[in-house]
TIRO-277048 format. One line per field, with one value per residue (C-alpha): residue number from 0; z, y, x; chain; residue in one letter. Coordinates in Angstrom, 2 decimals, m for minus. Example, Ala and Ser with C-alpha at 12.3 -4.5 7.8 and 13.67 -1.06 7.14 Angstrom:
// residues 2
i <- [0:1]
zz <- [7.80:7.14]
yy <- [m4.50:m1.06]
xx <- [12.30:13.67]
ch <- [A:A]
aa <- [A:S]
//
This chain:
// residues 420
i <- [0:1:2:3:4:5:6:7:8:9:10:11:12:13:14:15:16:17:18:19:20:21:22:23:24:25:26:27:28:29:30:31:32:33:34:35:36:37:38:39:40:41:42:43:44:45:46:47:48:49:50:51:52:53:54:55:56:57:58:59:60:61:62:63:64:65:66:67:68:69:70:71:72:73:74:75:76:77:78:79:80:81:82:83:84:85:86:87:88:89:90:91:92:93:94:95:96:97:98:99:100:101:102:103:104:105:106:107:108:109:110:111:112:113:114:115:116:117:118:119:120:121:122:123:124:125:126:127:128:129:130:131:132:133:134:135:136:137:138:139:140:141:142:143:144:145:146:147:148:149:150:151:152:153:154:155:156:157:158:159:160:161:162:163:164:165:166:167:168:169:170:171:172:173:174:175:176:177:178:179:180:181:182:183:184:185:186:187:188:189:190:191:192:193:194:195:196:197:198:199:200:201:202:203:204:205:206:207:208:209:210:211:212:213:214:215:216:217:218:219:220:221:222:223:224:225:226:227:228:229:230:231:232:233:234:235:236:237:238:239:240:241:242:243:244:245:246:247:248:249:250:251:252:253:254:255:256:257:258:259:260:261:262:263:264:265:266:267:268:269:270:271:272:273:274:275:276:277:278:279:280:281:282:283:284:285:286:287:288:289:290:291:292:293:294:295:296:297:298:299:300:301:302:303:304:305:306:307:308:309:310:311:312:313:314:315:316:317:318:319:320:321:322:323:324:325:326:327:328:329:330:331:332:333:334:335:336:337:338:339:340:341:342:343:344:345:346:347:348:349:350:351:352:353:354:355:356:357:358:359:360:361:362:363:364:365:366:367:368:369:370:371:372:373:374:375:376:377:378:379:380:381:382:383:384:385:386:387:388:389:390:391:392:393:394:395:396:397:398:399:400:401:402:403:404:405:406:407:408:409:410:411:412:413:414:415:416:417:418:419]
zz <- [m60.36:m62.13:m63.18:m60.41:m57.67:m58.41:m58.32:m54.87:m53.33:m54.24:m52.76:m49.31:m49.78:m50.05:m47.09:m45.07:m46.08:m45.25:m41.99:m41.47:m42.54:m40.40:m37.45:m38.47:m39.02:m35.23:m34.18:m35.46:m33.83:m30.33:m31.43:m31.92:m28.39:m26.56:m23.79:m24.37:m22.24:m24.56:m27.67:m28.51:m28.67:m30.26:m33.11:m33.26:m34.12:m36.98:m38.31:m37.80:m39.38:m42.16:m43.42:m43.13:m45.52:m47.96:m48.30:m48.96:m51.48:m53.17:m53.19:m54.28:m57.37:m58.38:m58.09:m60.47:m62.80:m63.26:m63.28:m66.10:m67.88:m67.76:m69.00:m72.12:m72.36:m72.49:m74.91:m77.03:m77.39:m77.46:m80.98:m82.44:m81.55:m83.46:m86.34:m86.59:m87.12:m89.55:m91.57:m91.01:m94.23:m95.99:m95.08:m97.76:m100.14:m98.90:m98.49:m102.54:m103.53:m101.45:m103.16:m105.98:m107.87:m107.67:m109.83:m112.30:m113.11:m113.73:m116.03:m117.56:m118.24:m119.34:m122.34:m123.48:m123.06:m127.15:m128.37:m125.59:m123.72:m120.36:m119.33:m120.21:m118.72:m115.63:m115.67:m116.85:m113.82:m111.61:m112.81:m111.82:m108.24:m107.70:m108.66:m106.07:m103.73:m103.46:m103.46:m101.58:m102.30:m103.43:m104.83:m107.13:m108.30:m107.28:m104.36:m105.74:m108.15:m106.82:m104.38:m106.81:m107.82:m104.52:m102.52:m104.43:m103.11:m99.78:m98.76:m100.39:m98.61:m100.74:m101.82:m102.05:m98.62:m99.03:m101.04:m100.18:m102.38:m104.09:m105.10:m107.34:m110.90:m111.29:m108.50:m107.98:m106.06:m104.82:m103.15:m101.34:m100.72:m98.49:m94.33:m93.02:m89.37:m87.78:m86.58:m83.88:m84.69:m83.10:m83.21:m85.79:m87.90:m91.22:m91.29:m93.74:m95.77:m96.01:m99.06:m101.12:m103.48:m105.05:m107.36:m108.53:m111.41:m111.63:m111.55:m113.94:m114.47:m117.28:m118.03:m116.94:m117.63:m117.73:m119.72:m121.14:m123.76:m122.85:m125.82:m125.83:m126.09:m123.15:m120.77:m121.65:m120.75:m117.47:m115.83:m112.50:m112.89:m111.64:m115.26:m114.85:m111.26:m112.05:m114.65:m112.53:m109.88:m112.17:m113.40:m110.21:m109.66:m113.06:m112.45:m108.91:m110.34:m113.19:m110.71:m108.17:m111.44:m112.49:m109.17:m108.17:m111.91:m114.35:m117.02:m119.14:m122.27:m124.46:m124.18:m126.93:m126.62:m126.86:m123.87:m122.18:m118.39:m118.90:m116.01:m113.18:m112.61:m111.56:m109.02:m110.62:m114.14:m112.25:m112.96:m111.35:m108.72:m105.57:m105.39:m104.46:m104.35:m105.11:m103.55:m104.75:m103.37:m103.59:m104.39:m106.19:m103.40:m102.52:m98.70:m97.23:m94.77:m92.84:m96.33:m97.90:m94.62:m94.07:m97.81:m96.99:m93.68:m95.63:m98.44:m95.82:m93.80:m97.16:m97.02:m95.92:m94.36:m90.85:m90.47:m91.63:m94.95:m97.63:m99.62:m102.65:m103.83:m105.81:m103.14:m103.21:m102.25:m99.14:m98.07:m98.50:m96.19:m93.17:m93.77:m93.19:m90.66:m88.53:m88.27:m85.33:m87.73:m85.88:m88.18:m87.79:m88.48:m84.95:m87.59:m90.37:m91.72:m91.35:m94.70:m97.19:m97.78:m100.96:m98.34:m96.62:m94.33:m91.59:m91.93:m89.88:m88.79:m92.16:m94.26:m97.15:m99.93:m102.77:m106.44:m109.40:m111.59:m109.45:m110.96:m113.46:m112.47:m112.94:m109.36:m107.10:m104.69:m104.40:m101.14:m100.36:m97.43:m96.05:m97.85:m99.78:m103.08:m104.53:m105.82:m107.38:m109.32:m108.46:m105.87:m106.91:m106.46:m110.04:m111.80:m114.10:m117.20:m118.98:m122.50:m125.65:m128.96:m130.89:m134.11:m132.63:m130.20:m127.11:m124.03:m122.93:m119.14:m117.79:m115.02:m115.67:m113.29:m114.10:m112.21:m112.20:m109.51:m108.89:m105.50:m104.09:m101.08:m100.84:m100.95:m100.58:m102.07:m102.80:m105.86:m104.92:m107.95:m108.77:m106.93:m110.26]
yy <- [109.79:113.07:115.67:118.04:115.28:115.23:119.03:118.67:115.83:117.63:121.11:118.68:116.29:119.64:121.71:118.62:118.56:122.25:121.58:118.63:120.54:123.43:121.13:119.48:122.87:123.48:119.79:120.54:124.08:121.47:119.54:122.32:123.43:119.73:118.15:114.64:113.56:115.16:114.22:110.62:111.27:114.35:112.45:109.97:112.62:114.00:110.55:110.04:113.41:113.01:109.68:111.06:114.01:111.42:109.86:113.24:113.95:110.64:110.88:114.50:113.52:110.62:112.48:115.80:112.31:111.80:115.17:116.14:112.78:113.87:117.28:116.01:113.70:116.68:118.92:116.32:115.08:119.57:118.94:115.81:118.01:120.80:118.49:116.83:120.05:121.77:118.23:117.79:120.15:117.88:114.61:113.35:114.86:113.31:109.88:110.04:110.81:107.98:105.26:103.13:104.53:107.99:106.12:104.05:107.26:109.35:106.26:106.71:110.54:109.59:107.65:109.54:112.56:112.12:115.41:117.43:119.17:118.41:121.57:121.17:117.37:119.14:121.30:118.60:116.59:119.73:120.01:116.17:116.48:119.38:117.03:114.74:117.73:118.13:121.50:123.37:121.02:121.82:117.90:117.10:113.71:110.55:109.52:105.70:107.73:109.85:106.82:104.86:107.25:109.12:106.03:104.72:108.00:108.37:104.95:104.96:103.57:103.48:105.40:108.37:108.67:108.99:112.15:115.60:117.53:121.09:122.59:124.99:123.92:124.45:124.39:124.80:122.27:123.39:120.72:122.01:119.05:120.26:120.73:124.47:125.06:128.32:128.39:130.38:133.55:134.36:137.62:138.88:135.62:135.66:134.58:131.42:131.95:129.00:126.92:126.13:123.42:124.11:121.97:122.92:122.19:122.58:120.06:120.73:119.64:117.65:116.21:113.02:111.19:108.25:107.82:105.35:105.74:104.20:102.86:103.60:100.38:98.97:102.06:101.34:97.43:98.62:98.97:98.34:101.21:98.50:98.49:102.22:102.66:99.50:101.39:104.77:102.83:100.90:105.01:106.10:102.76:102.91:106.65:106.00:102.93:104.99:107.82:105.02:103.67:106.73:107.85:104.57:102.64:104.86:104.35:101.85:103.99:104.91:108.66:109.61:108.01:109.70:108.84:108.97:110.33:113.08:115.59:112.70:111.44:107.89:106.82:104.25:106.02:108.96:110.21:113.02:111.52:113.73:112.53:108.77:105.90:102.29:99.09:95.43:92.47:88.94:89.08:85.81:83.61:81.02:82.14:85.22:85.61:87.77:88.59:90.58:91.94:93.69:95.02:96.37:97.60:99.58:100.83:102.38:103.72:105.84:107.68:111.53:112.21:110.82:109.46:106.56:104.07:103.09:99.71:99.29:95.56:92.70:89.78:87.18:89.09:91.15:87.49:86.07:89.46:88.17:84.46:85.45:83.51:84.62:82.39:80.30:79.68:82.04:84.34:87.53:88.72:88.64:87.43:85.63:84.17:86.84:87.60:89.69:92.51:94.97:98.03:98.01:95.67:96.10:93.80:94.02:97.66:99.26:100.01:98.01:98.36:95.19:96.21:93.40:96.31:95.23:92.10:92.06:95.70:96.17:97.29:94.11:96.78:100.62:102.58:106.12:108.24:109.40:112.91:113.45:112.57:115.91:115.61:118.95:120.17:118.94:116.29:112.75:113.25:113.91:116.52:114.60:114.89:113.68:114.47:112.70:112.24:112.00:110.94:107.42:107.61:107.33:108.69:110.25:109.98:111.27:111.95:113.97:116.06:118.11:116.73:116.34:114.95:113.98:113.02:116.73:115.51:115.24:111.27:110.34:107.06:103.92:101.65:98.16:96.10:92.72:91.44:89.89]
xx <- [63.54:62.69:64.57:62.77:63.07:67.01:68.18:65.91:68.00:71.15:70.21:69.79:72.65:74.86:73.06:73.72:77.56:77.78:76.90:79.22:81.83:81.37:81.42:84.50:86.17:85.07:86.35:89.71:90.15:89.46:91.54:94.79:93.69:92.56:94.84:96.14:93.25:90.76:92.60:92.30:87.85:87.99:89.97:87.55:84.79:86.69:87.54:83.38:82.65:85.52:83.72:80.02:81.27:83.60:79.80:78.28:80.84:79.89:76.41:76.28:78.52:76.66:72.99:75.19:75.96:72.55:71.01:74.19:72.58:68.78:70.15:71.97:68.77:66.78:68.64:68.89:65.27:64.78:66.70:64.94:61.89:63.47:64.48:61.35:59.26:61.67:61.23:57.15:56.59:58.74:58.40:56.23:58.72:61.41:59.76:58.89:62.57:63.63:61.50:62.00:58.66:61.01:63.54:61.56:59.74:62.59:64.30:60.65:61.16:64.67:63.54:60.57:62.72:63.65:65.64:65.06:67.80:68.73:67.66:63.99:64.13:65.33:62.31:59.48:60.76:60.63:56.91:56.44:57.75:55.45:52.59:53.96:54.15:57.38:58.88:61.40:64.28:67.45:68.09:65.39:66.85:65.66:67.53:68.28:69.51:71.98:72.82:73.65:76.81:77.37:77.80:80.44:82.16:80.87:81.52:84.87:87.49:91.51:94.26:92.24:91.87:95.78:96.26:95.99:93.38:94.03:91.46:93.46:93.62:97.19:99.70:103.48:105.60:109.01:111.39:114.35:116.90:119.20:118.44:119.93:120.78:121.29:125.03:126.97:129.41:132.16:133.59:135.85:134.96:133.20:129.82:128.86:125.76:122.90:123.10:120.01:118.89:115.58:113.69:110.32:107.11:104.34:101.18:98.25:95.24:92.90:89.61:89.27:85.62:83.62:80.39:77.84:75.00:71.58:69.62:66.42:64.80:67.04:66.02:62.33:62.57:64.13:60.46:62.06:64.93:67.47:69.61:69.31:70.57:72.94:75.48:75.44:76.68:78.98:80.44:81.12:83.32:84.91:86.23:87.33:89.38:90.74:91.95:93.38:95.51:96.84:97.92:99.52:101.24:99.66:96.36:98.09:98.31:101.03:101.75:100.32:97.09:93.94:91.94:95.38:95.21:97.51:97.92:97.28:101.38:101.53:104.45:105.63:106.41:108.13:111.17:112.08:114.78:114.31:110.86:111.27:113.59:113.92:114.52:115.02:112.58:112.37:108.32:108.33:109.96:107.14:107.85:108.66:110.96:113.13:114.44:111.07:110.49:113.85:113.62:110.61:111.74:114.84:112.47:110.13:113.51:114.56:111.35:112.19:108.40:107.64:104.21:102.01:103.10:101.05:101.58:99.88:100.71:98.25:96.65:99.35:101.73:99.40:99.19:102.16:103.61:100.67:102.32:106.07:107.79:110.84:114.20:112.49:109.46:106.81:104.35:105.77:102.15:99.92:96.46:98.61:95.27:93.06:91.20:92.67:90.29:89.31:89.18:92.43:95.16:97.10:99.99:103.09:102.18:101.43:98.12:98.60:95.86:95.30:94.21:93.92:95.91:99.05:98.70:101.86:102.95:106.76:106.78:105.42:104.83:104.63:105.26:104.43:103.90:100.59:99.35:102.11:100.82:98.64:95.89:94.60:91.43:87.98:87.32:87.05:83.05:82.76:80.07:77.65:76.02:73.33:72.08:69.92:70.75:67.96:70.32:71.11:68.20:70.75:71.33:74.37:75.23:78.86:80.84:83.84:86.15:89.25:92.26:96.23:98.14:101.79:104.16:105.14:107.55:110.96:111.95:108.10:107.88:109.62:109.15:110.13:111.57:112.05:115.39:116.99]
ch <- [A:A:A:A:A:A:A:A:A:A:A:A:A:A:A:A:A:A:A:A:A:A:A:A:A:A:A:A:A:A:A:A:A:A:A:A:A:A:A:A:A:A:A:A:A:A:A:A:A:A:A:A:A:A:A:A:A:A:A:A:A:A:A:A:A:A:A:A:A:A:A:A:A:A:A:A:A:A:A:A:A:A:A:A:A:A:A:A:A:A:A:A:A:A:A:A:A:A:A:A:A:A:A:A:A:A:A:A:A:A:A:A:A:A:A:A:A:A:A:A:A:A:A:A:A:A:A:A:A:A:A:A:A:A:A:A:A:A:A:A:A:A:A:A:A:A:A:A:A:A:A:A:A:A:A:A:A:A:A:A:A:A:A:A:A:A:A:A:A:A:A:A:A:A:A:A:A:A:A:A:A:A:A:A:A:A:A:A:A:A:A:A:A:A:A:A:A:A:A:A:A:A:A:A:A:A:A:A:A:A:A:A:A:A:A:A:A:A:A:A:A:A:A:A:A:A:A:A:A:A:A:A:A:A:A:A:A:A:A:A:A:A:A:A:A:A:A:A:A:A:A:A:A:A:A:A:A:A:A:A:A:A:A:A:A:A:A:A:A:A:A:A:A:A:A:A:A:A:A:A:A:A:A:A:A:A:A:A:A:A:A:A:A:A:A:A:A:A:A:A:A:A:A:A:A:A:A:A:A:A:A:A:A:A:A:A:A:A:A:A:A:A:A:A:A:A:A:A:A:A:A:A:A:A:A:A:A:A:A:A:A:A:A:A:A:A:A:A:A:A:A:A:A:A:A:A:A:A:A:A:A:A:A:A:A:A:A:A:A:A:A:A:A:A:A:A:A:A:A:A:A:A:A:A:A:A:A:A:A:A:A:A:A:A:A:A:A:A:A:A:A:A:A:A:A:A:A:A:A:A:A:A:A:A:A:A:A:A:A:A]
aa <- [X:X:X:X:X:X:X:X:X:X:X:X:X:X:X:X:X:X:X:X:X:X:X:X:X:X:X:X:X:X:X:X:X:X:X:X:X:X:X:X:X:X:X:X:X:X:X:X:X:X:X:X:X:X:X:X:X:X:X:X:X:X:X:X:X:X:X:X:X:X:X:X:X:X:X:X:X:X:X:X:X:X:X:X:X:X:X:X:X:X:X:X:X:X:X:X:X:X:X:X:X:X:X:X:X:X:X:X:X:X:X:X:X:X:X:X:X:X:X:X:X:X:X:X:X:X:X:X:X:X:X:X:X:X:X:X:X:X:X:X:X:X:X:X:X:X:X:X:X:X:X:X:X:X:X:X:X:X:X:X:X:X:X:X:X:X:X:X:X:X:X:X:X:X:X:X:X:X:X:X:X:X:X:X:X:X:X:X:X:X:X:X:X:X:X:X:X:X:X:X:X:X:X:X:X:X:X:X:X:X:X:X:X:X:X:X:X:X:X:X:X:X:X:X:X:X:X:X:X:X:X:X:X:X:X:X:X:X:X:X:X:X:X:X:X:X:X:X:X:X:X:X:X:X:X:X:X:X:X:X:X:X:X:X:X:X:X:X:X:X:X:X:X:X:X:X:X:X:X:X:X:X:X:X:X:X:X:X:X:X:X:X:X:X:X:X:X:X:X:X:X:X:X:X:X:X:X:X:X:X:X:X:X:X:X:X:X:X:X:X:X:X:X:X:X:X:X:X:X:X:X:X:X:X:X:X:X:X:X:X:X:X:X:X:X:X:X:X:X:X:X:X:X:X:X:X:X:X:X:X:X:X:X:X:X:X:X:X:X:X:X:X:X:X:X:X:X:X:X:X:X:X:X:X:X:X:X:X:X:X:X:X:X:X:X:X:X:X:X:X:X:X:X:X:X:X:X:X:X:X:X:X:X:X:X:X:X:X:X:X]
//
């Protein structure tokens, strides 16, 4: 039924229930003044008239259900409409950044781009597009491209989505340890002041980067783009690993490394007391037990924030957790053999995240509270950079960001260590 055809059946289904109820209201004034002879039929003809208008109300709400339907119908074909001519003019540009040619002529461009500067690459591609009639845009890369970095972060799914994110470059954290309550005077008493316990620093911020050289024979082999497309991908994952491994046990380097992460403090190398706790576990036993699970349980009960957990641990142990059996022998786990996966777990109520750098970690596992690790500096979606040295006949590509990070909650994370 139309859209017309619809509003026209309501407009009578509610004339008709107007009437109805009129006479009702005119039944029961009767029926206030009826004798006990006249009674028992006028109550039959508002029972009659009751039901006729319960069926009214019905109708008229299901035929508003399906005119609210055609409605939302409407609008929203009205903005598809609107989308789709806003997009005509630029539909063939968009189809030619989407496709593969897109890429394997910009990997093209790439290599016979020999000692020019990325700005002037920038603007002979620019000058290619427009031959392909594409203008207007304010992306003019290739999107297999960008999609090869982009979608590493877009799609990203870890401890990042754990952290609060500063945009500030430098930022000060103050902890205050001890919990004040107002308190009631009484006259002629003195009054007792609040006590304080402040700690504060300050988290910075430093380069961290990723980057590869292309030779220039290798990028002129790759006459699909596929090697090309390949190792951007491969950057994006690289830095988002590196920023994961800081955050969680640290880069690996000695302190006085040169590619050392510096400004980006990991949990388990912190040191400042206020900020987390520790708790021994029996990670090696063969079978957990009520044993792991109640360290766990009074590891998570010594963090200060309220909210969500997050586990960080290595594979064996995610699965040995989902495989833990109760003193009658029952998986304390409701999906004990559900697969162990790369983008998060729920096991025994808490998000528990596997990475192969746990593997051998001092701390079998590493606990911390939802958003209280910050993150500060530019987002993990890092800037990139691409330029060609004509000396070694290589090109450059990077993706830095400048970022620091460090736990700024009181009591926000526990390090589990091996129960000796």
């Amino acid at each position: 039924m139309g859209l017309k055809e619809l509003y026209e059946l309501l407009k009578g289904i509610q004339a008709n229930k107007a009437v109805k109820t009129k006479q009702l209201e005119d039944l029961q004034i009767k029926v206030k003044a009826a004798t006990d002879e006249d009674l028992e039929s006028l109550k039959s003809k508002v029972d009659a008239l009751s039901d006729e208008i319960d069926g009214l109300i019905t109708e008229e709400t299901d035929v508003q259900g399906q005119i609210d339907e055609a409605d939302e119908s409407l609008k929203s074909l009205s903005k598809e409409l609107e989308k789709a001519k806003q997009k005509e003019k630029g539909t063939k540009n968009m189809d030619y950044l989407k496709s593969k040619e897109a890429a394997i002529e910009y990997a093209k461009m790439l290599v016979d781009n020999q000692g020019k500067s990325n700005k002037d690459m920038q603007e002979q591609w620019s000058e290619h597009l427009k031959s392909k009639g594409v203008t207007g845009l304010d992306n003019l890369l290739p999107e297999p491209v960008l999609l090869a970095i982009q979608e590493e972060f877009k799609d990203y799914q870890g401890v990042l989505n754990h952290v609060t994110k500063d945009p500030r470059y430098s930022a000060k954290v103050v902890l205050q340890s001890v919990q004040n309550f107002a308190q009631g005077h009484k006259k002629g008493t003195t009054k007792k002041n609040a006590n304080f316990a402040y700690t504060s620093f300050t988290i910075n911020a430093a380069t961290v980067y990723i980057k590869v050289d292309f030779d220039y024979a290798d990028l002129k082999k790759d006459t699909t783009g596929r090697y090309f497309n390949y190792a951007m991908q491969q950057l994006a994952k690289g830095f988002i690993r590196a920023v994961e491994r800081a955050i969680v046990i640290g880069d690996g380097l000695d302190a006085g490394a040169d590619d050392k992460i510096t400004e980006i403090k990991s949990i388990a190398e912190e040191t400042e007391a206020k900020l987390f706790d520790t708790v021994e576990i029996d990670s090696d036993a063969l079978v957990y037990t009520n044993e792991q699970i109640e360290a766990i349980t009074a590891g998570i009960d010594k963090l200060y924030p309220l909210g969500d957990t997050i586990l960080v641990t290595t594979k064996a142990v995610a699965r040995k957790l989902k495989l833990a059996k109760d003193t009658d022998g029952k998986y304390l786990d409701p999906q004990p053999f559900a697969p162990i996966s790369q983008t998060g777990n729920n096991i025994l109520g808490y998000t528990v995240y596997v990475y192969d750098f746990m593997n051998g970690a001092d701390n079998p596992i590493i606990a911390f509270a939802d958003k209280a690790y910050a993150l500060i500096g530019d987002s993990v979606a890092a800037d990139k950079f691409d330029e060609y040295d004509v000396t070694v006949n290589k090109r450059d590509i990077e993706l830095a960001s400048v970022m620091g990070g460090r736990l700024a909650e009181y009591k926000s994370a526990i390090k589990f260590t091996e129960k000796i």
